[in-house]
Each structure stands twice: as C-alpha cells, then as structure tokens.
PDB file of N, CA, C and O in Angstrom:
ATOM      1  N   UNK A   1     114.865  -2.986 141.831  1.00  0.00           N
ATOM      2  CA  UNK A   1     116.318  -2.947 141.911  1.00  0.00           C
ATOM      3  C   UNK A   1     116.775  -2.204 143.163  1.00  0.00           C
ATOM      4  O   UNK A   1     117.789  -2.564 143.760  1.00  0.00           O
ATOM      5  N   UNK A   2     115.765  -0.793 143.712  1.00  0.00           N
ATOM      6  CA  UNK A   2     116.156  -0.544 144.722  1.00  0.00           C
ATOM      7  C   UNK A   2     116.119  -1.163 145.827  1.00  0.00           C
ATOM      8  O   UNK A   2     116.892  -1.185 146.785  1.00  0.00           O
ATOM      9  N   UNK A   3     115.329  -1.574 145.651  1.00  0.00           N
ATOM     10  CA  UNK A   3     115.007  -2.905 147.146  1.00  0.00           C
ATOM     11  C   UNK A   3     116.202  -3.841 147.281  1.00  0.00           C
ATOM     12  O   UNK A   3     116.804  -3.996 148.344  1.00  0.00           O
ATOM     13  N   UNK A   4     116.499  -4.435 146.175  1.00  0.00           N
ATOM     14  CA  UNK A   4     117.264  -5.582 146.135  1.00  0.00           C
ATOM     15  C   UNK A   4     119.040  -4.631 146.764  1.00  0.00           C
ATOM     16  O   UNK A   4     119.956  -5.209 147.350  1.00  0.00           O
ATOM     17  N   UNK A   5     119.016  -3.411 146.454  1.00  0.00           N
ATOM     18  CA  UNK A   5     120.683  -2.971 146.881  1.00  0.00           C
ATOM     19  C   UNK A   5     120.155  -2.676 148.123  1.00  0.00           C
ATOM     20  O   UNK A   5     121.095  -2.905 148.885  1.00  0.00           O
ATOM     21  N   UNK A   6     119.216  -2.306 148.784  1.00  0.00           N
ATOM     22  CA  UNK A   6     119.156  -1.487 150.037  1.00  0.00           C
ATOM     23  C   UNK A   6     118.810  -2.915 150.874  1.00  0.00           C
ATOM     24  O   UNK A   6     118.897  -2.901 152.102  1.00  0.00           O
ATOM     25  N   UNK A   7     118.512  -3.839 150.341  1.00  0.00           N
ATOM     26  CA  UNK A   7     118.852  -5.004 151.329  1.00  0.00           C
ATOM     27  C   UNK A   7     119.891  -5.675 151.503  1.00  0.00           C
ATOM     28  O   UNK A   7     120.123  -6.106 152.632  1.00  0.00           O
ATOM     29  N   UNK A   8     120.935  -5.980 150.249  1.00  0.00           N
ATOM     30  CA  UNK A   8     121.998  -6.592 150.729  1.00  0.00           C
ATOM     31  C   UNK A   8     122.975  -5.469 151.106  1.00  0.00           C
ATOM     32  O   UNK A   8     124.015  -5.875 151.623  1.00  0.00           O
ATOM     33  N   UNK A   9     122.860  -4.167 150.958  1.00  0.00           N
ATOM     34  CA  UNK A   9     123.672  -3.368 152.059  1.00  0.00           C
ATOM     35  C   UNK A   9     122.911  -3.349 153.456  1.00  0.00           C
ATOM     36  O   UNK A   9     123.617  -2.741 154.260  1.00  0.00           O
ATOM     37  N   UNK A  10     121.733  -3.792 154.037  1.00  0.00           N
ATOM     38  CA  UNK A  10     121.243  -3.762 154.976  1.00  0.00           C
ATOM     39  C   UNK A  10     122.119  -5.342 155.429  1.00  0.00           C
ATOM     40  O   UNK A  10     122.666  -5.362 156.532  1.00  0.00           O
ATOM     41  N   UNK A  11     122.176  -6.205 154.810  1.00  0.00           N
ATOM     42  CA  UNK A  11     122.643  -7.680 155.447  1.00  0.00           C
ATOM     43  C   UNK A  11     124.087  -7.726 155.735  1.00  0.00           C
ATOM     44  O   UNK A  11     124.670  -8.353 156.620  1.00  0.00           O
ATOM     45  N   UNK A  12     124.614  -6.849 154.713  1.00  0.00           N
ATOM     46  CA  UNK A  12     126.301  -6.447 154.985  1.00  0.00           C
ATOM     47  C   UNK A  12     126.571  -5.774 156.064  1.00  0.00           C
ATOM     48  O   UNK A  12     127.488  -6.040 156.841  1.00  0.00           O
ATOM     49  N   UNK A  13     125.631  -4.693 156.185  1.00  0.00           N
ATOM     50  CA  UNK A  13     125.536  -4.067 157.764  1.00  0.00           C
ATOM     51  C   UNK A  13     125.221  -4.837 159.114  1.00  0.00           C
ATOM     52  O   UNK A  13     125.701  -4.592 160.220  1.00  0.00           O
ATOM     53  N   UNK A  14     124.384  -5.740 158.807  1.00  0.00           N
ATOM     54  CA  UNK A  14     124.199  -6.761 160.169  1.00  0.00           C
ATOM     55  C   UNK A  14     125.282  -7.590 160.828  1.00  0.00           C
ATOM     56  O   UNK A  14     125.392  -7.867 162.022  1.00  0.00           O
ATOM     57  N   UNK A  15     126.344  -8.056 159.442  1.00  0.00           N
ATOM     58  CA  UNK A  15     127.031  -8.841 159.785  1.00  0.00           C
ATOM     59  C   UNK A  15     128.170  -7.768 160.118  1.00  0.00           C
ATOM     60  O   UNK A  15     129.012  -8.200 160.904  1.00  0.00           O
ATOM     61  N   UNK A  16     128.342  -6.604 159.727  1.00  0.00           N
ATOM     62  CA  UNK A  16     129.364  -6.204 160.510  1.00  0.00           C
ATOM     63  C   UNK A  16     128.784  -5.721 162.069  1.00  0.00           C
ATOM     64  O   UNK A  16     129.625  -5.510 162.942  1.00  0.00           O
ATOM     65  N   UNK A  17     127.682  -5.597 162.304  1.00  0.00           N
ATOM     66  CA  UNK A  17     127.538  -5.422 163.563  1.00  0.00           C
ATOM     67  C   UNK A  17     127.005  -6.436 164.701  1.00  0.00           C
ATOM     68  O   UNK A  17     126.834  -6.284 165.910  1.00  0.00           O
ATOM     69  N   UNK A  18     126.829  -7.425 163.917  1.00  0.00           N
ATOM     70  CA  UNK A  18     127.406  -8.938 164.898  1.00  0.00           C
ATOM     71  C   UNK A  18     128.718  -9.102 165.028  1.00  0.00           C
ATOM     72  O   UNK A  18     129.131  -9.538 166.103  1.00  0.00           O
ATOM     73  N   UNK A  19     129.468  -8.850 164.174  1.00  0.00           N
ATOM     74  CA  UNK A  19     130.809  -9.227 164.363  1.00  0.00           C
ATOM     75  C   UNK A  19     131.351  -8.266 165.202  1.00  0.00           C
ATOM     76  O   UNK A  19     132.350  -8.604 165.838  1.00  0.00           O
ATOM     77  N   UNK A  20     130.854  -6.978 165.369  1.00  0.00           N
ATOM     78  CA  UNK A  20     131.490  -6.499 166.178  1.00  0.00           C
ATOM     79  C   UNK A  20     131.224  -6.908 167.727  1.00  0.00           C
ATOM     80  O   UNK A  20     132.031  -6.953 168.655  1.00  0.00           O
ATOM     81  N   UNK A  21     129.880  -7.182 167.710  1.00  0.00           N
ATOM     82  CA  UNK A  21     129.216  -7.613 168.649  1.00  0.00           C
ATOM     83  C   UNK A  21     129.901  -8.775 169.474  1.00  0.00           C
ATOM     84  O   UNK A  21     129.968  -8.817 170.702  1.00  0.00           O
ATOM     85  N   UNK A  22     130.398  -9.712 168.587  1.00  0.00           N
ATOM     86  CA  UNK A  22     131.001 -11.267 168.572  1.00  0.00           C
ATOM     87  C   UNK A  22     132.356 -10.601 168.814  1.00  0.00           C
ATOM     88  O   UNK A  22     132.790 -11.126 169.840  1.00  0.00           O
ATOM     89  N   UNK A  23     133.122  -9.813 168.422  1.00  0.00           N
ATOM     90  CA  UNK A  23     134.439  -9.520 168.899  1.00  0.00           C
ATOM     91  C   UNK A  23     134.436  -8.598 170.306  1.00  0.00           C
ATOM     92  O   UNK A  23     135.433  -8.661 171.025  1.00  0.00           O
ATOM     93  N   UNK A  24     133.547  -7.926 170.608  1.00  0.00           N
ATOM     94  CA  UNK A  24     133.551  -7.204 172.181  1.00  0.00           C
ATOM     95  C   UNK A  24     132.865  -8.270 173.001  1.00  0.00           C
ATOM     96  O   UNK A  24     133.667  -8.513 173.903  1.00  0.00           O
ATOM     97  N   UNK A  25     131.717  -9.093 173.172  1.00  0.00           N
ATOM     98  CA  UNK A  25     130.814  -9.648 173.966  1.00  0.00           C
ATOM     99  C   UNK A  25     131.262 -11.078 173.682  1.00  0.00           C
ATOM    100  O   UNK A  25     131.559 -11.670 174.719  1.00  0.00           O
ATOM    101  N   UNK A  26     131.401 -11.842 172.504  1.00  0.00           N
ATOM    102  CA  UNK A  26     131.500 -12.919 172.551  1.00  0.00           C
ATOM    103  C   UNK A  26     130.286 -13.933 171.833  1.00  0.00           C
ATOM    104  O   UNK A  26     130.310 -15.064 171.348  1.00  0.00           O
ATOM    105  N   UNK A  27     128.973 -12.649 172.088  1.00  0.00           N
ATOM    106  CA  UNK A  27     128.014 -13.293 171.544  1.00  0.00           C
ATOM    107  C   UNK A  27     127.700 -12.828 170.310  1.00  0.00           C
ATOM    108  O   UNK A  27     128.109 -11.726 169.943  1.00  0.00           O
ATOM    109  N   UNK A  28     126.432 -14.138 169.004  1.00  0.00           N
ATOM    110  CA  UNK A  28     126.524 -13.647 168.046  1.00  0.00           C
ATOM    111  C   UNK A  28     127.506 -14.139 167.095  1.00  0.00           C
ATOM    112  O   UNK A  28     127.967 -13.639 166.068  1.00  0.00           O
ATOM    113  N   UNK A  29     127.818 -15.797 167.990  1.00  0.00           N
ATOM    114  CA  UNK A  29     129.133 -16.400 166.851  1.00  0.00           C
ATOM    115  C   UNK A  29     128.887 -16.931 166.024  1.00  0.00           C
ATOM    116  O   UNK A  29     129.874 -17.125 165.315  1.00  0.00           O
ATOM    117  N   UNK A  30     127.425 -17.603 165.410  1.00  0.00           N
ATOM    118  CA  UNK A  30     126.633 -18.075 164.444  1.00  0.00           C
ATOM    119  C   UNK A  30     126.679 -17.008 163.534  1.00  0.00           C
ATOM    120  O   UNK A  30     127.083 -17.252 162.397  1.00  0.00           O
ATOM    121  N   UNK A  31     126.284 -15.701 163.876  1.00  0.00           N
ATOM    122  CA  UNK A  31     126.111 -14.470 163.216  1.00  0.00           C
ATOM    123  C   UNK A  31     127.495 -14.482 162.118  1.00  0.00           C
ATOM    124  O   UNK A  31     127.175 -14.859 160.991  1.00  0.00           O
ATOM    125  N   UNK A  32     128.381 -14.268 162.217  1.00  0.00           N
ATOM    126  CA  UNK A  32     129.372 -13.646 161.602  1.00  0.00           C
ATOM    127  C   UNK A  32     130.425 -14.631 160.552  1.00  0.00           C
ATOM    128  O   UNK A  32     131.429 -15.250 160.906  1.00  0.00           O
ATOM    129  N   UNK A  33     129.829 -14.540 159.175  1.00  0.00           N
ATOM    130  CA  UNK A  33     130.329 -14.960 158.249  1.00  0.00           C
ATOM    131  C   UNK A  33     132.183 -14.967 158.087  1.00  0.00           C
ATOM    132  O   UNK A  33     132.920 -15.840 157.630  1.00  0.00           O
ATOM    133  N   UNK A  34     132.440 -13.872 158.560  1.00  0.00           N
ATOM    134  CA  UNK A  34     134.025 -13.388 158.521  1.00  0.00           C
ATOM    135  C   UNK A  34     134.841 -14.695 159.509  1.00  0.00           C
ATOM    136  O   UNK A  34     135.768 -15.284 158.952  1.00  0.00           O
ATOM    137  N   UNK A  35     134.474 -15.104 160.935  1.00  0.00           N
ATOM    138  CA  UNK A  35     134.991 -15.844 161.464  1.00  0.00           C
ATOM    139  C   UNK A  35     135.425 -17.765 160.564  1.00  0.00           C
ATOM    140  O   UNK A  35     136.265 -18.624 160.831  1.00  0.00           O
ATOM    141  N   UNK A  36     134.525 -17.680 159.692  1.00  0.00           N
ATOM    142  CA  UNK A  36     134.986 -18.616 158.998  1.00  0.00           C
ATOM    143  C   UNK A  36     135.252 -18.811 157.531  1.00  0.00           C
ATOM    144  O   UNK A  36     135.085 -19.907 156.997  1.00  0.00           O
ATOM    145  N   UNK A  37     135.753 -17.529 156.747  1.00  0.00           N
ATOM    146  CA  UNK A  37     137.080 -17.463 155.970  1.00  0.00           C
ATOM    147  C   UNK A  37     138.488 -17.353 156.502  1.00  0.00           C
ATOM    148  O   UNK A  37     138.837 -16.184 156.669  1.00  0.00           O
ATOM    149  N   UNK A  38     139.201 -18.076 156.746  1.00  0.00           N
ATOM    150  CA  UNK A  38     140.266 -18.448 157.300  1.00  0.00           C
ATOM    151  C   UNK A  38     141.283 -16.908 157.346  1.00  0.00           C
ATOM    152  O   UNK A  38     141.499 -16.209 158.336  1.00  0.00           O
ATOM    153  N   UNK A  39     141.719 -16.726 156.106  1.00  0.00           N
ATOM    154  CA  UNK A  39     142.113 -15.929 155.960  1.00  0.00           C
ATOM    155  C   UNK A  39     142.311 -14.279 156.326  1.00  0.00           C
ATOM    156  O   UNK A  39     143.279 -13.524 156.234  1.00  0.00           O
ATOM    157  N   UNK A  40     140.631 -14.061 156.876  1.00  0.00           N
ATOM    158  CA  UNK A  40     140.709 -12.668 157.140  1.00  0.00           C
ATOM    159  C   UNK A  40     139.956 -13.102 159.237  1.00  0.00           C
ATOM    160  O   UNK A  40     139.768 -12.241 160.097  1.00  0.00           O
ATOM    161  N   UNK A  41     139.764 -14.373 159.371  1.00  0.00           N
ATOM    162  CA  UNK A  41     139.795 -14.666 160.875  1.00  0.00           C
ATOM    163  C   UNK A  41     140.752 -13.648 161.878  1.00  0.00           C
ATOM    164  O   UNK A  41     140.473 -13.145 162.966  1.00  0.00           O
ATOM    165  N   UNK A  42     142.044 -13.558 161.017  1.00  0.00           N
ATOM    166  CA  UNK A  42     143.207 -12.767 162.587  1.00  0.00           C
ATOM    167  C   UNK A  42     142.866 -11.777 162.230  1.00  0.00           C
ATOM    168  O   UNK A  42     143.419 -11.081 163.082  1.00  0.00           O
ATOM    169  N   UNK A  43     142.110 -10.765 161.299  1.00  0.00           N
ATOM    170  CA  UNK A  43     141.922  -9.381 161.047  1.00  0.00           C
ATOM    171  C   UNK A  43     140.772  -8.857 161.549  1.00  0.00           C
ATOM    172  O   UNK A  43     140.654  -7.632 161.538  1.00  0.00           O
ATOM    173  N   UNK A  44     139.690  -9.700 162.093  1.00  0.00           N
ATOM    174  CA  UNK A  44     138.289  -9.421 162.576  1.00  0.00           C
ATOM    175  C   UNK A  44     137.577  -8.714 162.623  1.00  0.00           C
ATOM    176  O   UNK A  44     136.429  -8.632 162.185  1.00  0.00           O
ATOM    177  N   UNK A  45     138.670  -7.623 163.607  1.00  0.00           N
ATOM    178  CA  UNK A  45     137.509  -6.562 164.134  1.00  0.00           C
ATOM    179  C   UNK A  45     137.769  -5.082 162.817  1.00  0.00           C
ATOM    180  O   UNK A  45     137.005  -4.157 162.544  1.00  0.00           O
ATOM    181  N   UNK A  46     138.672  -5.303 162.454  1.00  0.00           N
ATOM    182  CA  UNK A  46     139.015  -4.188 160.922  1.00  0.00           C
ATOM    183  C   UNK A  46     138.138  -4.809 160.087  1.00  0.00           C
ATOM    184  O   UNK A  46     137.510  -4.007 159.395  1.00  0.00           O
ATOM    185  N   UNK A  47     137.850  -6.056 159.893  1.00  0.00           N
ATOM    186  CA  UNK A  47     137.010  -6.475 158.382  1.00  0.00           C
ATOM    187  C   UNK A  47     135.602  -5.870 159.046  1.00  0.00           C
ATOM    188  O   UNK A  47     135.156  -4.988 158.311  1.00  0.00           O
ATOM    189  N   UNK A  48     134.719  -6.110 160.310  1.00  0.00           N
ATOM    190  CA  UNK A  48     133.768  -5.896 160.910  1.00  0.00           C
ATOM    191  C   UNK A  48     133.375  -4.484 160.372  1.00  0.00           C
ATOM    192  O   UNK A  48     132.354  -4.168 159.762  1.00  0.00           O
ATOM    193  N   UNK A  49     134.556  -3.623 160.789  1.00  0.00           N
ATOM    194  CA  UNK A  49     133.980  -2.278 160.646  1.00  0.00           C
ATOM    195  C   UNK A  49     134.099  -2.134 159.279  1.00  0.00           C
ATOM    196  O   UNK A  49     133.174  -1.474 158.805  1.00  0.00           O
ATOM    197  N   UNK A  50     135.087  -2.604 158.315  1.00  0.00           N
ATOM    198  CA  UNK A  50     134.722  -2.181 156.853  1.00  0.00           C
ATOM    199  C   UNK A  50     133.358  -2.454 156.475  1.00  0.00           C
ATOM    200  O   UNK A  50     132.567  -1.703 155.904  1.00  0.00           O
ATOM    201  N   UNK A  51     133.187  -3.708 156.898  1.00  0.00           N
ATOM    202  CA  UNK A  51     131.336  -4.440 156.879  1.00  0.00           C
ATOM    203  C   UNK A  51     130.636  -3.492 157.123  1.00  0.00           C
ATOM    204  O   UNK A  51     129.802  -3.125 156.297  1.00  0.00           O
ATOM    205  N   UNK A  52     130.803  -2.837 158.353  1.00  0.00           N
ATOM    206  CA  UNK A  52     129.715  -1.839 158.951  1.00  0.00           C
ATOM    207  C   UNK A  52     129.490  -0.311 157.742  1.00  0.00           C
ATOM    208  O   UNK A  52     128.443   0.306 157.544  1.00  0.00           O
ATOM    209  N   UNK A  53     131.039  -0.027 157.033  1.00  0.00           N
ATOM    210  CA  UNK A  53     130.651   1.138 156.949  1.00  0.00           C
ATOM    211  C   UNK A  53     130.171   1.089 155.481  1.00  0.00           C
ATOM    212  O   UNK A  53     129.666   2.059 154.917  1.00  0.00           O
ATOM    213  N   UNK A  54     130.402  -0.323 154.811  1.00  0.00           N
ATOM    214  CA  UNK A  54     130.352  -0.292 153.418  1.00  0.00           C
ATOM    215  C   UNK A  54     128.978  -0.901 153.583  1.00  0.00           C
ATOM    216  O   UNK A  54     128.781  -1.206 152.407  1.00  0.00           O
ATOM    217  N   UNK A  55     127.926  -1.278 154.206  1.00  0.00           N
ATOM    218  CA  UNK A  55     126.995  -1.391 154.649  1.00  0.00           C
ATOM    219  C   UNK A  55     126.045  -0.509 154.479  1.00  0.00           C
ATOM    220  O   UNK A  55     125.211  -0.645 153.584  1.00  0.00           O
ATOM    221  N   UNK A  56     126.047   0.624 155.406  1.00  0.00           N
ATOM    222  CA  UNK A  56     125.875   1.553 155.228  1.00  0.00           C
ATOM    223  C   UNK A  56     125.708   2.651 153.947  1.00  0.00           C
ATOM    224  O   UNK A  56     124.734   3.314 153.589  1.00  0.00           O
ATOM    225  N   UNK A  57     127.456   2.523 153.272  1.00  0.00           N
ATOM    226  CA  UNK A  57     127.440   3.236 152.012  1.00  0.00           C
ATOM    227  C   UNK A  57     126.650   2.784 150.812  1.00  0.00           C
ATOM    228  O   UNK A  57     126.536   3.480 149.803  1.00  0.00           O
ATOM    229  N   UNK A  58     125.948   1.238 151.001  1.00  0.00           N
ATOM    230  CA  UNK A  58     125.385   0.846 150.001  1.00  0.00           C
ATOM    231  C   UNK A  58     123.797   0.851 150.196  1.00  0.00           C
ATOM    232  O   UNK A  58     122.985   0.605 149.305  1.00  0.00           O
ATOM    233  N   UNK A  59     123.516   1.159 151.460  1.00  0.00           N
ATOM    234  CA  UNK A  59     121.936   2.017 151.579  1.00  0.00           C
ATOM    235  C   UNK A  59     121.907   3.290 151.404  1.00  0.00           C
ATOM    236  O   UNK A  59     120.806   3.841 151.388  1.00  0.00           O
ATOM    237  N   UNK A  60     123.187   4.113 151.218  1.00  0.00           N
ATOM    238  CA  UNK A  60     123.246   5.400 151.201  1.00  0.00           C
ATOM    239  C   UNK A  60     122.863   5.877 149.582  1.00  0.00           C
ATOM    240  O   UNK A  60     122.123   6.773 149.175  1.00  0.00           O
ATOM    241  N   UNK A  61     123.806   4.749 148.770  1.00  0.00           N
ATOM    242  CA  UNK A  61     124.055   4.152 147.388  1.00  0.00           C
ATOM    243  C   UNK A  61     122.721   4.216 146.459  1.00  0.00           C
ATOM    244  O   UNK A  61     122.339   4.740 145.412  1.00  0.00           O
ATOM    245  N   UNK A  62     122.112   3.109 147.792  1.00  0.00           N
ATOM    246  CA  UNK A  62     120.731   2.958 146.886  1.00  0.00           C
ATOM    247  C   UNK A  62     119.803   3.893 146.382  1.00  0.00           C
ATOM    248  O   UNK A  62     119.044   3.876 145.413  1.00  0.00           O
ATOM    249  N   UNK A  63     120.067   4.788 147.351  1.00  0.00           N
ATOM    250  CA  UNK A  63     119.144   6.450 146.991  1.00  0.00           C
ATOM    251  C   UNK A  63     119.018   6.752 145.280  1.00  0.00           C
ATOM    252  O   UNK A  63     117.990   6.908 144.621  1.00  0.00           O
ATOM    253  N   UNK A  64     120.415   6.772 144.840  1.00  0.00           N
ATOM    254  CA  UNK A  64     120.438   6.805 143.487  1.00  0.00           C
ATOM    255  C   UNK A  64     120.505   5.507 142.530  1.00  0.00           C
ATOM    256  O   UNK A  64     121.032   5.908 141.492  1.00  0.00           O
ATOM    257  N   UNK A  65     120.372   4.887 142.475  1.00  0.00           N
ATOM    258  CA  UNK A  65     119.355   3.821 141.923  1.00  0.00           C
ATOM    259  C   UNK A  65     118.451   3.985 141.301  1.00  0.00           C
ATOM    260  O   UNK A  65     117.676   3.723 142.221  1.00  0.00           O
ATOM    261  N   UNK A  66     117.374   4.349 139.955  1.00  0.00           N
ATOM    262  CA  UNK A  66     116.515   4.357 139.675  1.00  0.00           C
ATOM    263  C   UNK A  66     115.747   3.186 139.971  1.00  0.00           C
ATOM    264  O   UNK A  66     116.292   2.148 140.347  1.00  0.00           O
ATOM    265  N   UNK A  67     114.632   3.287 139.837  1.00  0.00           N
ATOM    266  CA  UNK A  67     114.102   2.045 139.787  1.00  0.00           C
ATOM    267  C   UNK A  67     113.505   1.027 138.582  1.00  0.00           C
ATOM    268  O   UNK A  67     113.076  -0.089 138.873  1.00  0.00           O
TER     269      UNK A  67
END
C-alpha cells in the first residue's frame, strides 16, 4: 500500500513539473495531462504548482501509511 501512494504522488509530481516545464519552455506538451481538460487549460500554471505541491504532500503522506 505504501508503494502504491508514494507512486501516484510521485506521478502527480511529474506532471506538475512538466507542466511547469511546458508553461516556461514550451517543452514537454505530451507530458501534461492539465492542458487537455478544457476547463482548467486558462489556469495552467496555478493547477501545475498545486500538482507539484500535492505531489509532494502525498510522498510525504506515505511515510504514515502502514503497510
């Protein structure tokens, strides 16, 4: 079970840091799931970093997890 949270907060983290990647550079547009829900498209670079930090908080998360 720990594995399984500390990876999809590891994949939530990737995609916010392609997207950020994809919103400063350009590259990395395959990468980023967010560019094609319509809806949160004009908000980008705010959804990116929520990605990034809730990313993060869910490898932080996993610590307590039993297994």
């Amino acid at each position: 079970m720990k594995s399984s949270v500390e990876t999809i907060g590891f994949l939530v983290f990737l995609q916010g840091v392609g997207g950020l990647l994809y919103e400063w550079t350009g590259w990395f547009r395959l990468w980023t799931v967010v560019r094609h829900v319509g809806f949160l498209s004009d908000r980008g670079l705010f959804v990116h970093i929520v990605l990034l930090v809730t990313g993060v908080a869910v490898m932080i998360a996993a610590d307590a997890v039993k297994t």
